[in-house]
N, C-alpha and C positions, 0 to 999 in steps of 0.2 A: 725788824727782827726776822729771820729766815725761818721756814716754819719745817725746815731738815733741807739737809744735804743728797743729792743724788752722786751715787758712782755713775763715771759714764766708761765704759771700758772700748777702746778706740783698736783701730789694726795701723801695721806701719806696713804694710806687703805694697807696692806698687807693679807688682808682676803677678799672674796669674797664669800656670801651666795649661795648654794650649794639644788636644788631641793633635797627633801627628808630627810634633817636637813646636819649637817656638812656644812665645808668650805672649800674654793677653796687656796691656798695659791697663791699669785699675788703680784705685782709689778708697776713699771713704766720698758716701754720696753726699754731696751741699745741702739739699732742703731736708733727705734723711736723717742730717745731723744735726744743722742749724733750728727745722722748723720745731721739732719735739723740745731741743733745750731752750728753746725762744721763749714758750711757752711757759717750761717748769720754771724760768727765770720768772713770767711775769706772775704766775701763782701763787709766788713766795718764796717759791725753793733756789738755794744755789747747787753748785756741782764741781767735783773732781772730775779732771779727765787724766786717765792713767791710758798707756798700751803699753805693751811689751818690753818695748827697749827705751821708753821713756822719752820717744820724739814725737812730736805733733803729726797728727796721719795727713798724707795727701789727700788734697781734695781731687777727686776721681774728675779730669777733666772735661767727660759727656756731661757731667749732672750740672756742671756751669751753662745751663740751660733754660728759656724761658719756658717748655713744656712742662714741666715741673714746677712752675709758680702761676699756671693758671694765664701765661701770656702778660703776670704783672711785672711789669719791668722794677717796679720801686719794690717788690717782695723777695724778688730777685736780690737786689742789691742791700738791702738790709739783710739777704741771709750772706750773703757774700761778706760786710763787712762784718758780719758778728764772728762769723767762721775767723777769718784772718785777724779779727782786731779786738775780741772780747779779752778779758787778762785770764778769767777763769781758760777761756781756751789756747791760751799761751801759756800757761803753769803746770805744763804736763809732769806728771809725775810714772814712774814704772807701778805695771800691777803688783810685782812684790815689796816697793815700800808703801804701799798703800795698804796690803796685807799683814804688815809687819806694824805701823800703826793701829791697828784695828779695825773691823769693819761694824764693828757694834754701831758708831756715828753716823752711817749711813741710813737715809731711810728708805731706799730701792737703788735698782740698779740699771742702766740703759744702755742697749745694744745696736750703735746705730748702724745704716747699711753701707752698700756699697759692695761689689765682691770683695773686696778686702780680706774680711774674718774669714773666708773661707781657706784664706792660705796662711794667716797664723793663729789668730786669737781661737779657732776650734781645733786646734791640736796643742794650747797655750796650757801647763800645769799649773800654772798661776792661777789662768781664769779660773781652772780646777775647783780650786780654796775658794772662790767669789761665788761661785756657781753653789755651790755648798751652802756656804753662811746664806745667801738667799735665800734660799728653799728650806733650810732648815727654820730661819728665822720667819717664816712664813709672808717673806719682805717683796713688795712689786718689783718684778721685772720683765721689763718690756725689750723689746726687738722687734727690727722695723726690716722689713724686703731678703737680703741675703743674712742678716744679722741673728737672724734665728738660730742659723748655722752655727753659730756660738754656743748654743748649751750642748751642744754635740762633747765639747771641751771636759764637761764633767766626769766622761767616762776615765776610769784609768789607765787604758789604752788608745787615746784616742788617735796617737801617731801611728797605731797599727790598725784602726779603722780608719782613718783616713787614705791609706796603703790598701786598704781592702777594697773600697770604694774604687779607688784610681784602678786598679787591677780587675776591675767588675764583678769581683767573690761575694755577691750578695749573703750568700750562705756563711761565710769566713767573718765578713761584718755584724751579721745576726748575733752570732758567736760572741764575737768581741762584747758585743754591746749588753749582753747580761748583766742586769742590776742596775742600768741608770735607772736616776733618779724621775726620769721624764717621762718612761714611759708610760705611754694610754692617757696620755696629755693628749686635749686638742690643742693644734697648733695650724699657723697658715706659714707660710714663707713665699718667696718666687718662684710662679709656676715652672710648671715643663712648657709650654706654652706661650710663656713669657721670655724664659730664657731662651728659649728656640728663635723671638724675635730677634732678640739682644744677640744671638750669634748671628745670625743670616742678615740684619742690619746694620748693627754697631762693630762687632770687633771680627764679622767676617772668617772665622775661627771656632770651632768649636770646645766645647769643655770636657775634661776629665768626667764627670758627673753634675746630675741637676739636685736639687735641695730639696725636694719633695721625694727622693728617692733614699736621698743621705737620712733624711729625718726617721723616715719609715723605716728603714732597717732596723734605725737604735730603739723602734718600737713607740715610736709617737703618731697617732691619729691625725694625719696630715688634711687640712679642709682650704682648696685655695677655689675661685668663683671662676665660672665659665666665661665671663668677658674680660680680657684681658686689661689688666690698666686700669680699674674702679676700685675703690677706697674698699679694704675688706679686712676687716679687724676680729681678733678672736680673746677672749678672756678666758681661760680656764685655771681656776685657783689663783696662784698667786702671779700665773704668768700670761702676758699681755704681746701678743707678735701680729704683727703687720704686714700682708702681704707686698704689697709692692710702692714708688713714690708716690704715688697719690694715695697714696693712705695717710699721711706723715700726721695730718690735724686732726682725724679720729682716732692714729694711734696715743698724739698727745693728749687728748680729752680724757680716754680711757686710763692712761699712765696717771694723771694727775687725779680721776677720780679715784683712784687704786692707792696711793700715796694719800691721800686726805683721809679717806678710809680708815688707813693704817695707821697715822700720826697722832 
């Protein structure tokens, strides 16, 4: 018998806008997704996964990598086949009929990484309602590396903070961002630091904005660790954020302690 249900709210973006025109090609990340629901699966728990438009997210094809599994080939590969071949992760549903059955059944909620969420599910009205009932219901939710970026979503302009953002109006953003729900939250997400690797080595490109900037605007206490790439986990009240992939097992520890808590 399952001892609750988790929402896992997913992105479907495979393009990511690119300083100077062009895009970034992106995903949702493999062990940021796999390793956190591996977990909730073996602790008891099952899961929806809902996104946007109701298709299963890409797997972001950098994270199909052994650095991120410790160099274990077989941790690799069981995240890989759970990612492609679990049924819960085939049975995608959309965030609004997931919203429109109820999210009372839910006992938290998971925001997995990957850049992805940064190009729909934090400007998603959907996630809007999810982000709400969470908080309101004083229910765990957790978020893992860029996924953080997602409670950004709650604002009720979040397409015009997000426009503020890409346009550099820090001041304009401030603005927009009056009354969420999050702020003077600690939180971690991906550094400047990080990201800065991830452009000058991975995609070559740089970004509209970094996520320790977006956060801080909407008035969240942003706390991410000086060496880049070591497991760095933050709890504050009900919400649980991870900064970057090698976080993925102490952010599922913290999630599942968070959840048993509350069940």
């Amino acid at each position: 018998m399952s001892k609750g249900t988790i929402l896992v709210v997913g992105s479907n973006a495979t393009q990511l806008e690119a300083q100077g025109g062009g895009t970034i090609t992106i995903g949702q990340f493999l062990n940021e997704t796999a390793v956190p629901l591996m977990a909730v699966v073996a602790a008891g728990y099952d899961f929806v996964l809902a996104t946007p438009t109701g298709e299963k997210p890409h797997m972001d094809r950098d994270s199909d990598a052994l650095i991120y599994f410790a160099n274990d080939d077989a941790a690799r590969t069981r995240a890989r086949d759970f990612f492609n071949n679990d049924p819960a992760m085939n049975r995608v549903r959309t965030v609004r009929s997931v919203i429109d059955e109820g999210l009372d059944r839910f006992a938290g909620v998971f925001f997995p990484g990957g850049h992805a969420p940064v190009v729909d599910v934090m400007q998603d009205p959907d996630v809007r309602e999810v982000l709400r009932h969470f908080h309101t219901k004083n229910k765990p939710t957790a978020a893992i590396c860029h996924g953080p970026i997602s409670v950004l979503a709650e604002l009720g302009n979040a397409r015009e903070f997000r426009a503020a953002l890409i346009n550099g109006d820090k001041a304009k953003a401030r603005e927009l961002a009056t009354g969420w729900q999050y702020a003077g939250y600690r939180m971690t997400v991906f550094s400047r630091s990080e990201e800065e690797y991830a452009e000058d080595n991975v995609f070559h490109a740089k970004l509209l904005f970094n996520m320790p900037d977006a956060l801080e605007a909407a008035g969240a206490e942003v706390v991410t660790t000086d060496q880049n790439f070591t497991s760095h986990v933050i709890v504050d009240r009900e919400l649980v954020t991870a900064q970057n992939p090698m976080s993925d097992h102490e952010l599922a520890s913290k999630f599942i302690a968070a959840l048993d808590r509350a069940v």
